[in-house]
TIKE-68171 format. One line per 4 residues: for each residue z, x, y of N, C-alpha, C, O. Coordinates in pm, whole numbers. Layout:
N
Z/X/Y/Z/X/Y/Z/X/Y/Z/X/Y ~ ... .
***
This chain:
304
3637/-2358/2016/3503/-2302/2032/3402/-2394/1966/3410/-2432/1849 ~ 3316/-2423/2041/3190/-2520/1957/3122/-2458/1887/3131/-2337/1868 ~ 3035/-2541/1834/2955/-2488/1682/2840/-2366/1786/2855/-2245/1767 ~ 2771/-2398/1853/2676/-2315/1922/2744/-2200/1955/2682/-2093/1952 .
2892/-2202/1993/2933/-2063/2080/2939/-1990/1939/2887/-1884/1906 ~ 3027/-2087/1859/3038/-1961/1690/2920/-1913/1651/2910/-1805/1594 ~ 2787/-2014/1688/2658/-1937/1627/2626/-1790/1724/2564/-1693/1680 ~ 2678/-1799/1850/2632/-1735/1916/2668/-1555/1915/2612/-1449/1939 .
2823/-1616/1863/2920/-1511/1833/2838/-1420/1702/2789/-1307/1705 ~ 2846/-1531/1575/2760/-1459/1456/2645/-1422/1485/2603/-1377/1378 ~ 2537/-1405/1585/2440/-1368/1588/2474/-1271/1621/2437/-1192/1534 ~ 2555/-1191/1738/2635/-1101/1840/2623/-971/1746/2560/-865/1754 .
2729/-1040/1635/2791/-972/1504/2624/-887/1424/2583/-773/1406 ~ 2575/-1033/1396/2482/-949/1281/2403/-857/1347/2380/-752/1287 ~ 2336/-882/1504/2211/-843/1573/2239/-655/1569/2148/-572/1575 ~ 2360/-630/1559/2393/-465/1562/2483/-422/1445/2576/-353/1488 .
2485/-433/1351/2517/-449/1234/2559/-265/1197/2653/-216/1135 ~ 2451/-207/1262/2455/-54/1221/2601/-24/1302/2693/23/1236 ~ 2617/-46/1418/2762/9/1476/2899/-120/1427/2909/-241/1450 ~ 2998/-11/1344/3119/-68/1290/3183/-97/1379/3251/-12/1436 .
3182/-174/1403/3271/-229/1553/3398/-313/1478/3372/-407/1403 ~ 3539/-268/1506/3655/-395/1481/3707/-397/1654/3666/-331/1750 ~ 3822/-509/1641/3928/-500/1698/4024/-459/1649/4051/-535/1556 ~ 4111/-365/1657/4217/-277/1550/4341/-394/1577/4384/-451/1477 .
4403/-432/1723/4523/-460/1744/4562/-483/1861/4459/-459/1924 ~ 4667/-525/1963/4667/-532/2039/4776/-430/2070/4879/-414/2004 ~ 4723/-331/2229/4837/-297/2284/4849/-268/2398/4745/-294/2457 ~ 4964/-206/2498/4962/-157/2610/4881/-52/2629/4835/20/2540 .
4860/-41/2764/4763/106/2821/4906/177/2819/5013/127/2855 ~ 4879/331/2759/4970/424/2785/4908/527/2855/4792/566/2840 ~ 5010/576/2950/4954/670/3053/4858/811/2951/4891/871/2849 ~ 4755/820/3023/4701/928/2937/4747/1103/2986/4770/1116/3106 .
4756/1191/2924/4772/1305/2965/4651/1393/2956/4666/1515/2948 ~ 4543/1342/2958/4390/1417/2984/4313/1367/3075/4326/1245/3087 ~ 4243/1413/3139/4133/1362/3292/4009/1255/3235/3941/1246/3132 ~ 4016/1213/3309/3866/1112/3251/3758/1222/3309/3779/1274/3418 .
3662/1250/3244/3543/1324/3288/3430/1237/3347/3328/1301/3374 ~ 3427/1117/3370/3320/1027/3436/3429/919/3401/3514/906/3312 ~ 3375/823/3548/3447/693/3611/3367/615/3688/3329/632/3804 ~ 3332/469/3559/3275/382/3675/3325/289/3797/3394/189/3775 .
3283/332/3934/3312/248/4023/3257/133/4097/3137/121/4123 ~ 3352/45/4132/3254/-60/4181/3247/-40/4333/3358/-12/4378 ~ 3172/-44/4405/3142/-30/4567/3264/-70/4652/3278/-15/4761 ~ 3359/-165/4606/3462/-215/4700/3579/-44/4648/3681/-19/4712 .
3539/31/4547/3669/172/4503/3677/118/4393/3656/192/4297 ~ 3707/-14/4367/3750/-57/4197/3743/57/4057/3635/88/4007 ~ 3823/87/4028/3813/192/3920/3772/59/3802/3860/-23/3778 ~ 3633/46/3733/3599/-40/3627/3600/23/3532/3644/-51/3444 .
3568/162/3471/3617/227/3320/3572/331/3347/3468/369/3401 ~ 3675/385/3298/3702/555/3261/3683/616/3127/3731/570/3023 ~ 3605/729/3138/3598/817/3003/3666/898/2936/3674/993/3015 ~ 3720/927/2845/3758/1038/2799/3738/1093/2701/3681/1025/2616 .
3766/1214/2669/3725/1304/2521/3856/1292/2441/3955/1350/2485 ~ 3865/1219/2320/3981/1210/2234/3949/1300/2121/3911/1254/2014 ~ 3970/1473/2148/3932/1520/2030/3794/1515/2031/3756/1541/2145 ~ 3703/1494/1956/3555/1508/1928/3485/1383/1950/3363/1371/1960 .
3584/1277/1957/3533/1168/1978/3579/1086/2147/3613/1158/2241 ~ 3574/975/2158/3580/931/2295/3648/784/2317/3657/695/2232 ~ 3681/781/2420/3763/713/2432/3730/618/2604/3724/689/2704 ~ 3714/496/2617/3652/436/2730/3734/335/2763/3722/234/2694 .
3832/333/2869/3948/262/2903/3921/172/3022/3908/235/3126 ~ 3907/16/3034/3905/-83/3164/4014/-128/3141/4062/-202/3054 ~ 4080/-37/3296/4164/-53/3313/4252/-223/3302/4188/-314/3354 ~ 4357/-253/3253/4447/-388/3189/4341/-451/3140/4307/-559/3188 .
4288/-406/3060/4185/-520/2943/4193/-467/2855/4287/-515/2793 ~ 4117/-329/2760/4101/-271/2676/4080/-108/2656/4024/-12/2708 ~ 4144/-135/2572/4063/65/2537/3954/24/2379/3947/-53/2283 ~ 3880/150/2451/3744/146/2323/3743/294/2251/3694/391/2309 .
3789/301/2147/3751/437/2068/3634/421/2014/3581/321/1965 ~ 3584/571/2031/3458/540/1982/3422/642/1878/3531/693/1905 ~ 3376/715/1793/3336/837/1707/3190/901/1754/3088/839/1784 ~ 3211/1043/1752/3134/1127/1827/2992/1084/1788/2893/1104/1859 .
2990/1001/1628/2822/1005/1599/2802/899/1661/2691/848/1648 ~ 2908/829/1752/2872/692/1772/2843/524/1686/2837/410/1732 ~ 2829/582/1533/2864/467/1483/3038/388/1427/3062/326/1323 ~ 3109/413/1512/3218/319/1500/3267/298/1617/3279/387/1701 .
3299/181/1633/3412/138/1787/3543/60/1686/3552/-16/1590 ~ 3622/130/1774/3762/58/1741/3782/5/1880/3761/82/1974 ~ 3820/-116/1903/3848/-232/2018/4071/-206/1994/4141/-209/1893 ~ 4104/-184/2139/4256/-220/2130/4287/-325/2276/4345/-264/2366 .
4258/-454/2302/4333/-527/2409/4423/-515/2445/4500/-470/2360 ~ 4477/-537/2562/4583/-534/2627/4667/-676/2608/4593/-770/2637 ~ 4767/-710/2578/4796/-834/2570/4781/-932/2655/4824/-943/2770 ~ 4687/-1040/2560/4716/-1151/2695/4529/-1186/2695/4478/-1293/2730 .
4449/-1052/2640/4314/-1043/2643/4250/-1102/2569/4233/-1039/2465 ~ 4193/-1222/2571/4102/-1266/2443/3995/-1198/2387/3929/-1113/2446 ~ 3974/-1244/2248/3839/-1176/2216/3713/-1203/2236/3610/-1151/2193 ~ 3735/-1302/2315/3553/-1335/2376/3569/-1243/2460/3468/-1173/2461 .
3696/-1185/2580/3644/-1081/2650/3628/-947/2604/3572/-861/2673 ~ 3680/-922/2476/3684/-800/2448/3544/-804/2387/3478/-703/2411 ~ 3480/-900/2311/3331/-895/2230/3270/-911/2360/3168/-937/2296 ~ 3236/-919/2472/3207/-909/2572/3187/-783/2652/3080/-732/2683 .
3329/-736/2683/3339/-618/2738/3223/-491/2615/3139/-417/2666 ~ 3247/-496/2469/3172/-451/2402/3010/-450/2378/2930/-365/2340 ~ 3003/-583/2419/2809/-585/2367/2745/-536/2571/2653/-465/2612 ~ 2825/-598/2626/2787/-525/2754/2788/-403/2832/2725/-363/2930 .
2874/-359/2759/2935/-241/2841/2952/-143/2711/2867/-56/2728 ~ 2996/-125/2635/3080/-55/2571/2910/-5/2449/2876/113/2434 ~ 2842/-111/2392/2747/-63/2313/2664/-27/2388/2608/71/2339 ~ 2616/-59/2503/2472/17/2557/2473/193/2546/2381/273/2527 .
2631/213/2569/2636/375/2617/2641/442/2449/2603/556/2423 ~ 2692/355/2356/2729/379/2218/2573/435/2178/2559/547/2129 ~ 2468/353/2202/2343/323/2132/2254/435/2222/2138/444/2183 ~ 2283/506/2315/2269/610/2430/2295/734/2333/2205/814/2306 .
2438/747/2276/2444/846/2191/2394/872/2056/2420/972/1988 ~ 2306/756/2018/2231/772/1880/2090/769/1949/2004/712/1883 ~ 2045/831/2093/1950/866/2100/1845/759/2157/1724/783/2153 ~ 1893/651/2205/1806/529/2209/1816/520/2405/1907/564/2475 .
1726/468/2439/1708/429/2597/1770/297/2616/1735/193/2561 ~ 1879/315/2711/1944/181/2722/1941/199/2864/1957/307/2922 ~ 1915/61/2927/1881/120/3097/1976/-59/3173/1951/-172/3133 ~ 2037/-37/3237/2097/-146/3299/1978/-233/3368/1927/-218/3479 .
1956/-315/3283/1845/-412/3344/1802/-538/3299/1747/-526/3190 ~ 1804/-657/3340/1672/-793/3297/1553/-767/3242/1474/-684/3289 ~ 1535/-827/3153/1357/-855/3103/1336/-995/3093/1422/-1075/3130 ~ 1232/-1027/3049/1173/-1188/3067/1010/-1132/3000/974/-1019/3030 .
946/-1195/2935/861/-1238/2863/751/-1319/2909/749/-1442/2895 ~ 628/-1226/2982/536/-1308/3066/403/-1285/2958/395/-1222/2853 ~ 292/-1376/3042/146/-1408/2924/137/-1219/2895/196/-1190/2791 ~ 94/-1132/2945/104/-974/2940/159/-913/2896/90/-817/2864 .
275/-899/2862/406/-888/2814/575/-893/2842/618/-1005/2869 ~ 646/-815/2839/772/-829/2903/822/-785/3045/797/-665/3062 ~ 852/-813/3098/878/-699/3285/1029/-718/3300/1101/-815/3275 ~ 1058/-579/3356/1200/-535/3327/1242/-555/3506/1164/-535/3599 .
1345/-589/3513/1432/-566/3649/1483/-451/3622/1541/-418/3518 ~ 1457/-372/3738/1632/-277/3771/1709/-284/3854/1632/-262/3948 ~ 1800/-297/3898/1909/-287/3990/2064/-295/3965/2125/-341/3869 ~ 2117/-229/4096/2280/-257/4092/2326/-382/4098/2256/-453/4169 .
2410/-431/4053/2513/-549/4063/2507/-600/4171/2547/-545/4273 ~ 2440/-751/4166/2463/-824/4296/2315/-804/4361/2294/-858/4469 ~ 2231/-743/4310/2080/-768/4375/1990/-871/4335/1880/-882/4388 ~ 2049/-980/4207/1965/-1038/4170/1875/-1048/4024/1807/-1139/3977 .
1905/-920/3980/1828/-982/3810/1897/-1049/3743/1827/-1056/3642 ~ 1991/-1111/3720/2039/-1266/3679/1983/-1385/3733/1948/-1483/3666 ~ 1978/-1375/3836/1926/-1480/3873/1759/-1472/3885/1709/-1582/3863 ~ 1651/-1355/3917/1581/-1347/3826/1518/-1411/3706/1439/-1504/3695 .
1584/-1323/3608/1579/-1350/3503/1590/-1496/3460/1539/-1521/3350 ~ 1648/-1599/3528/1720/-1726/3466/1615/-1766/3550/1545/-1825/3467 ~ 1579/-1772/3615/1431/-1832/3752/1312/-1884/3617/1250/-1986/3587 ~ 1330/-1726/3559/1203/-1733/3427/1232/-1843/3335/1149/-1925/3297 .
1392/-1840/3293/1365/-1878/3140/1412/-1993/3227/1531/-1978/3201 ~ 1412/-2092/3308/1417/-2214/3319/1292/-2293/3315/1278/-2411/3283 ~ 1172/-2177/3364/1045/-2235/3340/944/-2222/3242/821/-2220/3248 ~ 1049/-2211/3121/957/-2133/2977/877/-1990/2956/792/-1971/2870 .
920/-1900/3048/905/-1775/3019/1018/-1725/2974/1099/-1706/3064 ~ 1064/-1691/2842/1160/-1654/2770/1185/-1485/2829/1112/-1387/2847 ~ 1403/-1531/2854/1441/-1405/2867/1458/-1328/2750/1485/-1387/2645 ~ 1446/-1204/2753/1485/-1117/2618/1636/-996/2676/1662/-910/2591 .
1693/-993/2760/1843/-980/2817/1845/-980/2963/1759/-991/3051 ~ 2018/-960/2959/2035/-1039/3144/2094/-879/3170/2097/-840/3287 ~ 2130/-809/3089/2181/-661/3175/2177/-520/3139/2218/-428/3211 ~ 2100/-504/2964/2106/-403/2926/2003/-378/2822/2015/-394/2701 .
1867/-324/2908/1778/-310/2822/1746/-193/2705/1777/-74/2698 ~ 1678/-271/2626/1694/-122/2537/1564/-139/2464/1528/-239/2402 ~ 1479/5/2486/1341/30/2456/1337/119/2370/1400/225/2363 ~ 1246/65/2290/1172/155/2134/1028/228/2196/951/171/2273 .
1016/324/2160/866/376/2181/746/273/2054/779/180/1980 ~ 647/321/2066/573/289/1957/367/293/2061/288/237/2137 ~ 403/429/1955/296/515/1989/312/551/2146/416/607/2180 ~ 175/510/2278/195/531/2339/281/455/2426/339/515/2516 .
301/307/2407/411/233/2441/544/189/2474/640/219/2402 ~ 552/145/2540/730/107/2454/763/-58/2450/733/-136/2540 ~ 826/-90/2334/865/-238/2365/1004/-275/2367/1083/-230/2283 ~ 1040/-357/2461/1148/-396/2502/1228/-486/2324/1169/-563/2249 .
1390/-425/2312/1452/-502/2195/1504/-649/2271/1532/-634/2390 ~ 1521/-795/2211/1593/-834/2273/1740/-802/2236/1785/-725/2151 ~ 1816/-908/2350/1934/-851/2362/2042/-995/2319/2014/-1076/2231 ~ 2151/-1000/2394/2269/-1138/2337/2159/-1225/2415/2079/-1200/2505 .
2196/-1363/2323/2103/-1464/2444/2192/-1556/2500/2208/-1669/2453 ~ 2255/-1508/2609/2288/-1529/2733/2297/-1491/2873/2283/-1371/2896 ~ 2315/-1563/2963/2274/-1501/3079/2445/-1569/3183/2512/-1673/3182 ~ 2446/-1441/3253/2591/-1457/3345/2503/-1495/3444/2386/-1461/3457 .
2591/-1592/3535/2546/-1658/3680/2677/-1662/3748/2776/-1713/3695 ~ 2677/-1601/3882/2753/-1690/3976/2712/-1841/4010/2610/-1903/3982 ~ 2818/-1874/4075/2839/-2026/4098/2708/-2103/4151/2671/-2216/4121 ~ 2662/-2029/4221/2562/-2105/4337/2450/-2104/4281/2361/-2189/4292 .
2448/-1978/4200/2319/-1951/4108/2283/-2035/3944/2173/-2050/3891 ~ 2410/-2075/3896/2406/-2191/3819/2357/-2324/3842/2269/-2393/3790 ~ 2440/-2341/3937/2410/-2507/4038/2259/-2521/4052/2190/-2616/4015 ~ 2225/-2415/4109/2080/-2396/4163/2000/-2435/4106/1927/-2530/4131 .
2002/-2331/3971/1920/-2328/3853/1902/-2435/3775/1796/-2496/3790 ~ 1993/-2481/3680/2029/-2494/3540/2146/-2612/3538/2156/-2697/3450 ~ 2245/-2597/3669/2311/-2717/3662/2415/-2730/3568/2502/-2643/3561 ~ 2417/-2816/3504/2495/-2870/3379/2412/-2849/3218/2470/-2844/3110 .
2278/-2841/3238/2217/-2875/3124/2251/-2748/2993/2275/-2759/2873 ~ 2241/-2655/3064/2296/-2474/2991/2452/-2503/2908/2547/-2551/2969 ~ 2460/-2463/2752/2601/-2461/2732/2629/-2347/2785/2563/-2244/2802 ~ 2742/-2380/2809/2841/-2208/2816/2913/-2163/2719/2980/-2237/2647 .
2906/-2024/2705/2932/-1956/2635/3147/-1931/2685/3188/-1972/2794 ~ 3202/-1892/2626/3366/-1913/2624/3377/-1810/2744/3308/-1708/2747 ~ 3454/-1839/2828/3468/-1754/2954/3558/-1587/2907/3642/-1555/2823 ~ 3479/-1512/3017/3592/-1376/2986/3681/-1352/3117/3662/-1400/3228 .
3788/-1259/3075/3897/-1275/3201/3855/-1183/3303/3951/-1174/3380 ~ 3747/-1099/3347/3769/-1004/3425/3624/-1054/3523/3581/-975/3607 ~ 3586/-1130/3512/3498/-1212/3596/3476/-1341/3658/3443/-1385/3548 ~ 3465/-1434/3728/3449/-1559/3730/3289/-1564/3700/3271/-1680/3664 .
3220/-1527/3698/3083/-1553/3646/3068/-1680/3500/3133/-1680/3395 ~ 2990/-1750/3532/2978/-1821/3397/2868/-1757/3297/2759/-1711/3332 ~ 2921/-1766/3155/2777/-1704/3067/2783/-1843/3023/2877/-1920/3003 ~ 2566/-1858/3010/2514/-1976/2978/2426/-1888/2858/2360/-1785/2853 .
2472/-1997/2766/2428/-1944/2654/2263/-2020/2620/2241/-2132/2667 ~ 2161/-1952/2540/2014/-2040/2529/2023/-2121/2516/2131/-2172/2489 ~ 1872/-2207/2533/1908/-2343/2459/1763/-2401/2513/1662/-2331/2523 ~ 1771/-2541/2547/1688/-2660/2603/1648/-2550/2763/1542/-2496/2795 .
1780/-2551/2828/1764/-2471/2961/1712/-2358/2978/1627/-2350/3067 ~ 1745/-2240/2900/1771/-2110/2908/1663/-2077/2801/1698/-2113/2689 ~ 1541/-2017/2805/1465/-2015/2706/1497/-1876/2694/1526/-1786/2773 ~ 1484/-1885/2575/1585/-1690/2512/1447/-1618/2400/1420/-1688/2302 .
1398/-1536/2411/1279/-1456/2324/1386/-1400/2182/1426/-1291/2222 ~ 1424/-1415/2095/1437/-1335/1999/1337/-1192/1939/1399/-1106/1878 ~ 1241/-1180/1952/1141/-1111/1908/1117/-990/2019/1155/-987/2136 ~ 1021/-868/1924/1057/-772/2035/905/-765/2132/810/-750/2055 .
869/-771/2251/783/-775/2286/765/-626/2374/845/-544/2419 ~ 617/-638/2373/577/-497/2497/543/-472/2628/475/-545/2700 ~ 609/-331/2664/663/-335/2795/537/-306/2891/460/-210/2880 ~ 532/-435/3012/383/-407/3091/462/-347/3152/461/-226/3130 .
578/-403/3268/615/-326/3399/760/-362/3405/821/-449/3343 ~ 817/-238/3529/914/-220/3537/948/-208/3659/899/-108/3712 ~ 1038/-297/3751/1011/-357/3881/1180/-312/3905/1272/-351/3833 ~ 1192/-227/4015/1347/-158/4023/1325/-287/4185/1213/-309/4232 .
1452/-352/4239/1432/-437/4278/1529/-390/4408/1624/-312/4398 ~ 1479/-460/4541/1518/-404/4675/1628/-437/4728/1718/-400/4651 ~ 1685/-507/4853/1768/-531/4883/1786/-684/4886/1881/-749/4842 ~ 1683/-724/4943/1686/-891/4971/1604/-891/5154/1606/-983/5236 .
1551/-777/5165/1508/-774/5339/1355/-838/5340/1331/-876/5454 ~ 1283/-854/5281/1134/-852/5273/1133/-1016/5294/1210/-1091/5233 ~ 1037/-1058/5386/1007/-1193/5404/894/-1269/5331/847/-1382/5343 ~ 868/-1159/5249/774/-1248/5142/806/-1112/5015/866/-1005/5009 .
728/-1192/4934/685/-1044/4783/631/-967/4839/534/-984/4912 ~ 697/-848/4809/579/-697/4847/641/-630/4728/762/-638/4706 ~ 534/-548/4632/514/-462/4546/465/-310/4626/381/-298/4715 ~ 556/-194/4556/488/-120/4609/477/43/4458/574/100/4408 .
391/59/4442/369/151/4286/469/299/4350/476/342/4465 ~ 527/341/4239/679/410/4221/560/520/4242/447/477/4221 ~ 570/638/4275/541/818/4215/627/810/4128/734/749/4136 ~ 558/916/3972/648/978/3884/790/987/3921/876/910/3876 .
814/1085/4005/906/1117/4102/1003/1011/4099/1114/994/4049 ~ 950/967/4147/1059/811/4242/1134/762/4070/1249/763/4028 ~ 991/722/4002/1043/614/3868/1137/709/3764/1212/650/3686 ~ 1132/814/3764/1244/910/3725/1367/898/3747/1444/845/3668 .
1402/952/3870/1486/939/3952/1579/752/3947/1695/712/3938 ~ 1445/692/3960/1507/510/3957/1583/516/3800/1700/481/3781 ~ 1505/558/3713/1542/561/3517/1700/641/3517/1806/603/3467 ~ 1671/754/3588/1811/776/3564/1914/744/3634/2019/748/3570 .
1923/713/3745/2017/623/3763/2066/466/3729/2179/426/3754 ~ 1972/394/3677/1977/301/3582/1983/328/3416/1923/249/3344 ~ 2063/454/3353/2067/481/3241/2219/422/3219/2308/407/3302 ~ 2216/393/3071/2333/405/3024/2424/513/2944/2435/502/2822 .
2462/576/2987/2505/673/2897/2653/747/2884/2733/761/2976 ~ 2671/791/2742/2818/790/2708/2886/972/2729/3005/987/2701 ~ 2847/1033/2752/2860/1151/2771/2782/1251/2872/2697/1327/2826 ~ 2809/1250/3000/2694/1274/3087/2711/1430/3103/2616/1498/3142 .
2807/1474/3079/2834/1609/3065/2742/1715/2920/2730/1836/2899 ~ 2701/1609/2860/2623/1720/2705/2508/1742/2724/2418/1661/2747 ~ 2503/1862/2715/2369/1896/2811/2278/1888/2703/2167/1847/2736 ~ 2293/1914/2588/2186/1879/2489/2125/1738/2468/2023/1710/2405 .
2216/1648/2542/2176/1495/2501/2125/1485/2676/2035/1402/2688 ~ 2149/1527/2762/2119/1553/2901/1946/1532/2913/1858/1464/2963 ~ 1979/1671/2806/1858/1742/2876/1707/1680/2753/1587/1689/2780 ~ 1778/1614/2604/1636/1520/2582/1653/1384/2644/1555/1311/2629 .
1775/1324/2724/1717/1191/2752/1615/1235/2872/1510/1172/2885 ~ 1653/1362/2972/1553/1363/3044/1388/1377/3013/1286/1322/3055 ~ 1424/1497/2904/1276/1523/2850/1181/1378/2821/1061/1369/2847 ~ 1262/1276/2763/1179/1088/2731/1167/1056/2820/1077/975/2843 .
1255/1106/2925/1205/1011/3084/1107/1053/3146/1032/973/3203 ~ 1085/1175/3149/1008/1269/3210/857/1219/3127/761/1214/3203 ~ 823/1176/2958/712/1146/2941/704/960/2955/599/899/2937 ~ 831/894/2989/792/730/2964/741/732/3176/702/631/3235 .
752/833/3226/704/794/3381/580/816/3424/527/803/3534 ~ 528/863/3284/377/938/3301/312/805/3288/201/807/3340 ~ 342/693/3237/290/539/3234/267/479/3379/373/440/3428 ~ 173/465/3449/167/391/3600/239/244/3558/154/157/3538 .
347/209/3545/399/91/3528/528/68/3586/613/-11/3545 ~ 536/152/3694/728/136/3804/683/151/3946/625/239/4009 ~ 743/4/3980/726/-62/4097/831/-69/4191/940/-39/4143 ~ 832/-105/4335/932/-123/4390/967/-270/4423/907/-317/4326 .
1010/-363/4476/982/-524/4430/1085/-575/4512/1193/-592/4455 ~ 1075/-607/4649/1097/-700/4722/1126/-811/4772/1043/-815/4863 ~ 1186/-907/4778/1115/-1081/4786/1253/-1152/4863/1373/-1126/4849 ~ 1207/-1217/4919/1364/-1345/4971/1448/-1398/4906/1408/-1494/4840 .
1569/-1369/4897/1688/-1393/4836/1702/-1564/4876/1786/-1604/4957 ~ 1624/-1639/4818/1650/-1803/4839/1599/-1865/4696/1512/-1814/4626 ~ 1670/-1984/4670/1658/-2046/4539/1512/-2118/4564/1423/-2118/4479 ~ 1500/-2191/4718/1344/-2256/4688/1255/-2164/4728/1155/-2212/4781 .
1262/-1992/4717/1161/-1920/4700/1138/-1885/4573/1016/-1866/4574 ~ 1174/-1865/4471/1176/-1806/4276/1087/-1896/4258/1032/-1818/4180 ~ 1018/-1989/4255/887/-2033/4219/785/-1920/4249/739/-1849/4159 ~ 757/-1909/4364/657/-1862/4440/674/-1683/4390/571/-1621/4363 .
799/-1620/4383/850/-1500/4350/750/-1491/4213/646/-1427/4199 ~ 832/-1594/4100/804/-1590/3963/639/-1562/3964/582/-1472/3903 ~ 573/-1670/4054/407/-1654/4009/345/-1491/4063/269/-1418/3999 ~ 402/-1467/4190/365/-1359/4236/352/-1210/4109/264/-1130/4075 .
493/-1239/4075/510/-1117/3948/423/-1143/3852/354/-1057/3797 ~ 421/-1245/3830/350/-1295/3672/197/-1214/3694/140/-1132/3622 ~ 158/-1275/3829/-3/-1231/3851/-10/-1078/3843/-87/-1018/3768 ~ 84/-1015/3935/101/-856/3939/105/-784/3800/48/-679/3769 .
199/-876/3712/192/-817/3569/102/-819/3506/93/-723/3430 ~ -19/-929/3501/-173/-938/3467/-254/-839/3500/-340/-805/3418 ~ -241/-769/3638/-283/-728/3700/-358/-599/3590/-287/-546/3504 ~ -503/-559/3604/-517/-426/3507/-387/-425/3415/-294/-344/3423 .
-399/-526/3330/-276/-530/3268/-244/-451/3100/-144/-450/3029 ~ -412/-380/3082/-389/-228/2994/-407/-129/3010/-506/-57/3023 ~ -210/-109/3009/-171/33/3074/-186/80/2989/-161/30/2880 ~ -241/218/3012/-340/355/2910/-235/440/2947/-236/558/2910 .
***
């Protein structure tokens, strides 16, 4: 591992310091004798992780990689690999997946999404896997608009506001979307086993925001059909509806934690700042994309 990936690792470590996170040990998956109560799937059926209630606390299993115990207040994860699993994928599988829903149960908004850091302030992507906020996002920080994360945002209020935390500073790319971008110049970060995606860690290439900046807009992103940029402003309604299905969360069944993440959603949509966001899925269009947003984000750019 090079000196940059170890820095990258110790930053990983210190940046969440409040959740006790180890790796306990390595072992086999043993068949469980309780139901998973929620299961994420990927569109092809892929069973990607399953929940369960261990007692008072919880338990989050991807499938031949790891199991994650977790404690009901949410501040501890115990990590167990499957043999054979390194720990870049398991510190991986964790800061991506495993803490967003952790940091969900201490009450915090974690929403599957990109940000990037424009003159106005920060603008968030939303979407499912494979629409594009990676590549997005990396469009920005190749041209000195610093990203602040590539998949899991997480917002503080403050007052009537909210500002985006940053997140790890790296960004996953498929193949074509590296080449495209960034090339060779990006280090990479140590590969994990359950993806071919490369993570490119900051640097010269990849301009990365450490600092927390504030949130102008929030752009839930389309299919790839639109032959140019088209913006179109969310209803309450709609940007609700978009928030919660882009939530992260570790217990979807508790209706007490249910029913205040809705109550925060229900007042962060009262903000005119959720868009719908369009544009051509081509590498020599993200110039033209990037300025379009940038201007839109200027746009009456104090939201009251």
């Amino acid at each position: 591992m090079t000196e940059d990936q170890c820095e990258y690792s110790r930053w990983l470590r210190r940046k969440f310091l409040f959740v006790d996170f180890r790796i306990e040990g390595i072992r086999f998956q043993a068949p469980l004798v309780i139901d998973a109560f929620h299961d994420w799937v990927f569109p092809d059926g892929t069973h990607w992780a399953q929940f369960y209630r261990n007692g008072e606390d919880y338990l989050i299993r991807f499938p031949e990689l790891a199991d994650f115990d977790i404690s009901v207040d949410g501040l501890a994860v115990r990590a167990w690999p499957v043999p054979g699993i390194s720990d870049e994928t398991v510190d991986h599988l964790y800061l991506n997946q495993v803490l967003p829903v952790v940091l969900s149960k201490q009450g915090k908004w974690v929403f599957h999404a990109s940000a990037v850091e424009t003159p106005s302030g920060a603008v968030a992507f939303l979407a499912e896997s494979g629409r594009g906020k990676s590549t997005l996002a990396a469009g920005f920080a190749i041209a000195g608009y610093r990203f602040l994360t590539d998949d899991a945002l997480l917002l503080e209020r403050t007052g009537e506001r909210y500002v985006v935390q940053p997140s790890n500073p790296s960004i996953r790319l498929w193949q074509d979307s590296q080449q495209a971008l960034v090339g060779a110049d990006a280090q990479l970060a140590p590969p994990v086993q359950y993806t071919p995606k490369a993570r490119l860690l900051s640097g010269d290439a990849l301009a990365f925001c450490p600092e927390k900046r504030p949130l102008q807009r929030m752009y839930f992103l389309g299919e790839g059909n639109a032959r140019q940029v088209t913006f179109r402003q969310m209803s309450p309604s709609e940007a609700f509806m978009g928030l919660v299905k882009h939530s992260f969360l570790l217990d979807i069944e508790a209706q007490q934690t249910l029913s205040s993440h809705f109550n925060q959603l229900a007042e962060m949509v009262a903000l005119p700042i959720y868009f719908y966001l369009d544009y051509p899925r081509a590498f020599d269009a993200l110039p033209q994309v990037r300025q379009a947003i940038i201007e839109h984000a200027n746009s009456e750019s104090n939201v009251e």
